[in-house]
C-alpha positions in Angstrom: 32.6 -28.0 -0.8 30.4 -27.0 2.2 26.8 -26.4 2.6 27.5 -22.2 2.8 29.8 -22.4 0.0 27.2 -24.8 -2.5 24.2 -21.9 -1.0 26.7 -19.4 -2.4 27.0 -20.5 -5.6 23.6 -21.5 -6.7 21.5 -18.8 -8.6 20.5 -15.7 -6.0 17.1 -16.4 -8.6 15.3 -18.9 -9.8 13.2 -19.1 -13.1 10.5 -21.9 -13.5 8.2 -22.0 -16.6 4.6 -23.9 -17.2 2.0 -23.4 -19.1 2.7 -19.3 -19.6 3.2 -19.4 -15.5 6.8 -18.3 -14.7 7.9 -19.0 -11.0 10.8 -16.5 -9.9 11.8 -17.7 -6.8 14.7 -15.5 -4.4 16.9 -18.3 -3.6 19.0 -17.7 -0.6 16.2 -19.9 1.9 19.1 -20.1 4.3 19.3 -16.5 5.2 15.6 -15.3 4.7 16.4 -14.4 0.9 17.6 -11.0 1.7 17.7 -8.7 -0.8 21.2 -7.4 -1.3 22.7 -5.6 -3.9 23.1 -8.8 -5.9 19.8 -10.0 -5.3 18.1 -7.0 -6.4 20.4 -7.1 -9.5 19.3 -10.6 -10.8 15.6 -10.0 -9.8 15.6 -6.8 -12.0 17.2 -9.0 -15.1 14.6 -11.7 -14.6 12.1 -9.5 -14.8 13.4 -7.9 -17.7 13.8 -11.1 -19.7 10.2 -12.0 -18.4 8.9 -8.6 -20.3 10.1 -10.0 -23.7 9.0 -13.3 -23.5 5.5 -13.5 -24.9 4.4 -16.7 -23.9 4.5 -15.6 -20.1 1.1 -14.8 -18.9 1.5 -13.9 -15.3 4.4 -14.1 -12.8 4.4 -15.7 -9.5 7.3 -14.2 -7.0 7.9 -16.6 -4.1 10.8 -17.2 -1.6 13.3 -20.4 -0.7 13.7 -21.7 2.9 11.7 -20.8 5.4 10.4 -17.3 4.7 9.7 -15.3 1.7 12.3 -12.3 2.5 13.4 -10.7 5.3 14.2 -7.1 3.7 17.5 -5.8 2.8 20.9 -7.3 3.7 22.1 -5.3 7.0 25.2 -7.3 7.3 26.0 -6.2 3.7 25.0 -2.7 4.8 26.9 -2.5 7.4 30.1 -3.5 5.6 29.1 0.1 3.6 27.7 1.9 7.0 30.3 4.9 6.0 29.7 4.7 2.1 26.5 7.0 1.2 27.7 6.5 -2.2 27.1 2.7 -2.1 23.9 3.3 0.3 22.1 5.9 -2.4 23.0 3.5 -5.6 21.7 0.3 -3.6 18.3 2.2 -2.7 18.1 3.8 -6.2 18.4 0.2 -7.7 15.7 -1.0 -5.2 13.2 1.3 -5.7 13.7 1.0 -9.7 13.1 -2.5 -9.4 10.2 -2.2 -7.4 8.9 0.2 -9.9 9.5 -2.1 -12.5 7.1 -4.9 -10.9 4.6 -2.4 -11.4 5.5 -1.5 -14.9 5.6 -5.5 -16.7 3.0 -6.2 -18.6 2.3 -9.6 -17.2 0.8 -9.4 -13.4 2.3 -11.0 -10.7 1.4 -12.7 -7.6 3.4 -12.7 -4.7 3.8 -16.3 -2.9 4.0 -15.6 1.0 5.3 -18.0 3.4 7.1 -17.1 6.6 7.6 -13.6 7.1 7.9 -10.8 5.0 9.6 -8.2 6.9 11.0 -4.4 5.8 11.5 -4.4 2.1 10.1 -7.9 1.7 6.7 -6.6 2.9 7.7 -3.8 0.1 7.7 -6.6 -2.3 4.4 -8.0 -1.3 2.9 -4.4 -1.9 4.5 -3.8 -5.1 3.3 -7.1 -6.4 -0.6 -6.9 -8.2 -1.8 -9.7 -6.1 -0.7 -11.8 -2.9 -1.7 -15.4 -1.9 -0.1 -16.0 1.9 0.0 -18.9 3.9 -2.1 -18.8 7.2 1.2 -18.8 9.2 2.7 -15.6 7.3 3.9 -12.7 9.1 4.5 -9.1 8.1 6.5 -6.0 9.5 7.7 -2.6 8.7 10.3 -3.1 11.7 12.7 -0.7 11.0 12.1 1.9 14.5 13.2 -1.0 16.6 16.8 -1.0 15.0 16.9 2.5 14.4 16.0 2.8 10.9 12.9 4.7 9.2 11.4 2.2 6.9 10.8 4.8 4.1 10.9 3.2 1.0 8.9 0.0 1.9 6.4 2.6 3.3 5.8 3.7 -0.4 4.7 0.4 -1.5 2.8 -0.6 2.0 0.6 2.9 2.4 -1.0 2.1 -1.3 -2.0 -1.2 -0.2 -3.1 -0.3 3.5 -3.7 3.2 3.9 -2.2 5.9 6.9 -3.3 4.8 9.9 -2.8 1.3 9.6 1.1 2.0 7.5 1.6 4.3 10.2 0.6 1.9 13.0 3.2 -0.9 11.4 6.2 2.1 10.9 5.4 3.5 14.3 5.5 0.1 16.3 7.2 -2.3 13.8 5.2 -5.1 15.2 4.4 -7.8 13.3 0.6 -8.6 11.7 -0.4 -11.5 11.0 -2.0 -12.8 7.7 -5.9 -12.7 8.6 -4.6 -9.2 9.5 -3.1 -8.6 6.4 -5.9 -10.2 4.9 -8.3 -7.9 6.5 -5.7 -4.8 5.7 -5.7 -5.4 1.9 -2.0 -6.2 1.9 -2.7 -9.2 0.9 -5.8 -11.2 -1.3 -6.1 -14.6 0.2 -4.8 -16.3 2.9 -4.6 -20.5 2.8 -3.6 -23.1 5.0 0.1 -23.4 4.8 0.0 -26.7 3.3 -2.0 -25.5 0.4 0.1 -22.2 -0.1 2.1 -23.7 -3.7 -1.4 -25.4 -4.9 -3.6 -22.2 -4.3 -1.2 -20.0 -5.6 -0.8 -22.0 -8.7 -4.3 -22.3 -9.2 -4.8 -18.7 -8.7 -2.1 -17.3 -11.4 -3.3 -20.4 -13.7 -6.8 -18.9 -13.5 -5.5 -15.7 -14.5 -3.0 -17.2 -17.4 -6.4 -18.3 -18.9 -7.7 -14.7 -19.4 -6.7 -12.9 -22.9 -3.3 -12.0 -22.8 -4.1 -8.3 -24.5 -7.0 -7.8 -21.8 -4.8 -8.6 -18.7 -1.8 -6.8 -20.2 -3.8 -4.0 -21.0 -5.8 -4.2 -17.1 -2.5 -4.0 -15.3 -1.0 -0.7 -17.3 -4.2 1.1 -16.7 -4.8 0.3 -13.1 -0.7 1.1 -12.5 -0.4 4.1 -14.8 -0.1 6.3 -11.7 1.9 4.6 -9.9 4.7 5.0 -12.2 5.4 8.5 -10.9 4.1 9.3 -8.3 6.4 6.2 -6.2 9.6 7.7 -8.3 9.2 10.8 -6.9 8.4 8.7 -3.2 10.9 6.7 -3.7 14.0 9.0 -3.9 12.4 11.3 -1.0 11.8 8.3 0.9 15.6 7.3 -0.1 17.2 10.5 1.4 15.5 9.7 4.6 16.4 6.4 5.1 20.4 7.0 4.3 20.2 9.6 7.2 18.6 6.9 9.6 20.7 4.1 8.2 24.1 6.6 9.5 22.3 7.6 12.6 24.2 7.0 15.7 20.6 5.4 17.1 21.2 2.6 14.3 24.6 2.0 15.4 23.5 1.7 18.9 20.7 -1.0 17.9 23.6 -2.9 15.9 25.7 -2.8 19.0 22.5 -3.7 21.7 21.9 -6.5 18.9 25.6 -7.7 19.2 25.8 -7.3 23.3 22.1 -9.0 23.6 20.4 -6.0 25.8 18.1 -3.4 24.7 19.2 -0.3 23.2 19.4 3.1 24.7 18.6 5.4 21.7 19.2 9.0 21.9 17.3 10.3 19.1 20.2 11.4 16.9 
């Protein structure tokens, strides 16, 4: 069996448990841990077995490989580029798991290494808290292929506010952690080296509080959100199915594939 096919079968998540700590950990390193349909599918069951278990006191959500996630899957998407079907039920599944981060009772903190680009940056923002190593990087990127990053923008404006989620949508550049830092996308930033210590220490500082208290913190803080991102998230949805079948994404696919820059047209 070769290295691609052994990546391919191990778990798209992984579940680690210590001391009321559980470590989910998106487990395709090799590719950025994209989150295709699949991936979104077993990080919404891990979540929902994490709700039951009592003796979980806080979630830590971290990445394989070399980055924490790169967003969705665009070689899977383009395989569906003429299904809107397929396109509205993967972004509906997103945005409910998403949602759901917000909803479990136990918080979580998001482990950042590498970059977290499109609707990985999405999953730092929907996360309570977020410890990044120094060398992170983050990006709403979608304008350069030709793609509105809606639904990450949900997440990324409550964390960061207009101008500054307008300035990553607008230029899809990406910021760098004392940036994010400073933005409030994130709560601490630590040398790289120190990233799994700190953020251990950090979620086992918070496993030590009274389980009622922080269960009871997190719904009242995230009450709001509940509905108010529904009712972003399937506007935002519409919008980015209309970019993601736009003949300026096509062009960026095919620029991407030739190597040159693409000529977009605006339609």
């Amino acid at each position: 069996m070769t290295a691609s096919e052994r990546a391919a079968e191990a778990p798209l998540v992984l579940r680690r448990d210590d001391g009321g700590v559980v470590t989910l950990t998106l487990n395709r390193g090799e590719r950025f841990n994209p989150l295709s349909a699949p991936m979104i599918s077993a990080l919404e069951k891990e979540l929902d077995a994490v709700r039951e278990d009592r003796t979980a006191r806080v979630v830590v959500l971290a990445g394989a490989g070399k980055g924490f996630c790169a967003g969705h899957d665009l070689k899977e998407m383009r395989a569906h580029s003429d299904d809107r079907a397929w396109q509205q039920k993967l972004f509906d599944d997103c945005g409910r798991t998403m949602v759901k981060m917000t909803e479990l009772p136990q918080p979580i903190i998001a482990r950042v290494h590498g970059i977290a680009t499109a609707a990985g940056c999405q999953l730092v923002s929907m996360c309570d808290l977020a410890v990044a190593s120094d060398q992170a990087r983050f990006a709403l990127p979608g304008v350069n292929v030709g793609i509105f990053c809606s639904t990450p923008a949900v997440g990324v404006a409550r964390n960061i506010g207009r101008k500054r989620s307008m300035e990553m949508l607008l230029t899809g550049e990406l910021i760098d952690a004392t940036t994010a830092l400073g933005w409030g996308l994130v709560n601490r930033v630590v040398p790289a080296a120190d990233l799994l210590e700190q953020a251990r220490a950090f979620a086992e500082r918070l496993a030590a509080g009274a389980p009622l208290a922080l269960r009871y913190t997190k719904l009242a803080v995230n009450k709001w959100i509940k509905d108010v991102a529904n009712v972003a998230f399937d506007a935002s949805t519409a919008l980015e199915i209309v970019t993601f079948q736009s003949e300026d994404h096509q062009e960026a696919l095919a620029a991407i594939r030739e190597k040159r820059k693409p000529a977009f047209k605006g339609r």
